[in-house]
N, C-alpha and C positions, 0 to 999 in steps of 0.2 A: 706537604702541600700547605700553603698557607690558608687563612682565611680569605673566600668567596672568589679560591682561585678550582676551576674544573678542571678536570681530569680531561684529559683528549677526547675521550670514547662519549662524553656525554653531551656536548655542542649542543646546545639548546633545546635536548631532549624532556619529554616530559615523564614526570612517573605519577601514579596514581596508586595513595595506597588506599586498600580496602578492610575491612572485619569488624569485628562486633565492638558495640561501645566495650569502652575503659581498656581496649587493644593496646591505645600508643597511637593511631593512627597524624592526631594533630601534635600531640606531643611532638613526636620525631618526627612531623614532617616539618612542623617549623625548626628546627635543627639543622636538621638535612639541607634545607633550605636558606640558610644562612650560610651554612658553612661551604654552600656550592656558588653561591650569591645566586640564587634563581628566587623566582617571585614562590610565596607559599599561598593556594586558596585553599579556603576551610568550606565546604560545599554547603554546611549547616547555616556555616553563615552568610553565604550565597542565598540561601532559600529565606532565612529570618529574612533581608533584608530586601527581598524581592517583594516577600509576601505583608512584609510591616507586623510582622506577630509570633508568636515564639514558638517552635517547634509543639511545644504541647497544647498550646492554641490551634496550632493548622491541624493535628491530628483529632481535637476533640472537634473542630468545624468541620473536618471534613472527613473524619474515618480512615482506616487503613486503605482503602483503593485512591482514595481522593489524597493523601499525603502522598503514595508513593507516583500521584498524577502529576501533583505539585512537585515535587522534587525532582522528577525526571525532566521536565520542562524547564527547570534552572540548569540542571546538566547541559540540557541542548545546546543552551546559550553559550558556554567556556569553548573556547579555542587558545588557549593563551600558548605561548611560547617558553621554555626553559622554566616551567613549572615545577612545583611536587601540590600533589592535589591531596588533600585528605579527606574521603568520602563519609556521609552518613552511613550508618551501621545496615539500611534498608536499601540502599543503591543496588544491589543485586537482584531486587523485585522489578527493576525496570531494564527490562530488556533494550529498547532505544538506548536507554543512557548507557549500559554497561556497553553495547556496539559501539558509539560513540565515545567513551573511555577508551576505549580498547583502542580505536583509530587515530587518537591523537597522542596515543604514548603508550607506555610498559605497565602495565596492572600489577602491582604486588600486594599478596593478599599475607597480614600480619596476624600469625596464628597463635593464640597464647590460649594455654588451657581452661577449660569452664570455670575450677577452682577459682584462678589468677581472679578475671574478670570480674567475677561474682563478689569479689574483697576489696576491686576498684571501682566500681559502679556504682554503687549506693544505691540511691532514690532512681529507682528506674522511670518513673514519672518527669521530674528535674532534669534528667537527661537526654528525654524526647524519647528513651523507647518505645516502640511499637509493636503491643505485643496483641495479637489477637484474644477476643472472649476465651479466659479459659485456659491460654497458655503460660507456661512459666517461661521465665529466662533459660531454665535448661532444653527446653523444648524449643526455644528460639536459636538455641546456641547451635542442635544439633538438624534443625532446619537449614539455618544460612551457612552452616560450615561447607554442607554440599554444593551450595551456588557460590562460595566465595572458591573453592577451587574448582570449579565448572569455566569461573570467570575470568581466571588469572594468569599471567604469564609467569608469574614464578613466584 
């Protein structure tokens, strides 16, 4: 198959991946995305550029309920056509947006083990996660791993 040529089966279909920072999510959705020629959006940067400030800006203004208020409300807005979506790592807190995901395409949730993560991640600050008072990353790991496969098609 050549470059930015699709496969039959995918006609302008959308995919949306999902999981925890340092996944791959945007990595290989811009790939994916190229090599399919479909448009790639990065939801984070949907939301930086909605809100004019930077992911650990919006979570120190507004808190964990008020980031995942703010992000689900950029969600609502996406309808695009022959997409690959690459989600923030917290899009599974928002039940609207995950419904809304779900109805405009194929949810695939990108599951790589805590170790992996933990050794691509770094500065969990730097990367906008959101971690409540008190938890660690492996506590966040083993929270959203039950709503990224609650939420996914495959």
């Amino acid at each position: 198959m050549g470059k930015g040529k699709r496969p039959a089966g995918l006609k302008g279909r959308n995919y949306i991946l999902i999981g925890m920072p340092g996944s791959g999510k945007s990595t290989l959705g811009r790939r994916v995305a190229r090599r399919l020629g479909y448009q790639f959006i990065d939801t984070d940067d949907v939301l930086r550029e909605r809100e004019g400030i930077t992911l650990e800006e919006l979570n120190e203004r507004y808190g964990f309920d008020g980031f995942i208020e703010h992000e689900e409300a950029a969600i609502m807005n996406l309808n695009p056509q022959a997409a690959i979506i690459a989600t923030g790592g917290s899009v599974v807190y928002g039940k609207r947006a995950m419904k809304h995901l779900r109805k405009i395409g194929t949810v695939i949730y990108l599951d790589i083990p805590l170790r992996a993560l933990e050794r691509r991640v770094g500065d969990l600050k730097k990367r906008g996660v959101i971690l409540r008072p008190g938890q660690s990353f492996a506590d966040l790991y083993k929270e959203r791993n039950r709503l990224y496969w609650r939420n996914c098609d495959m």
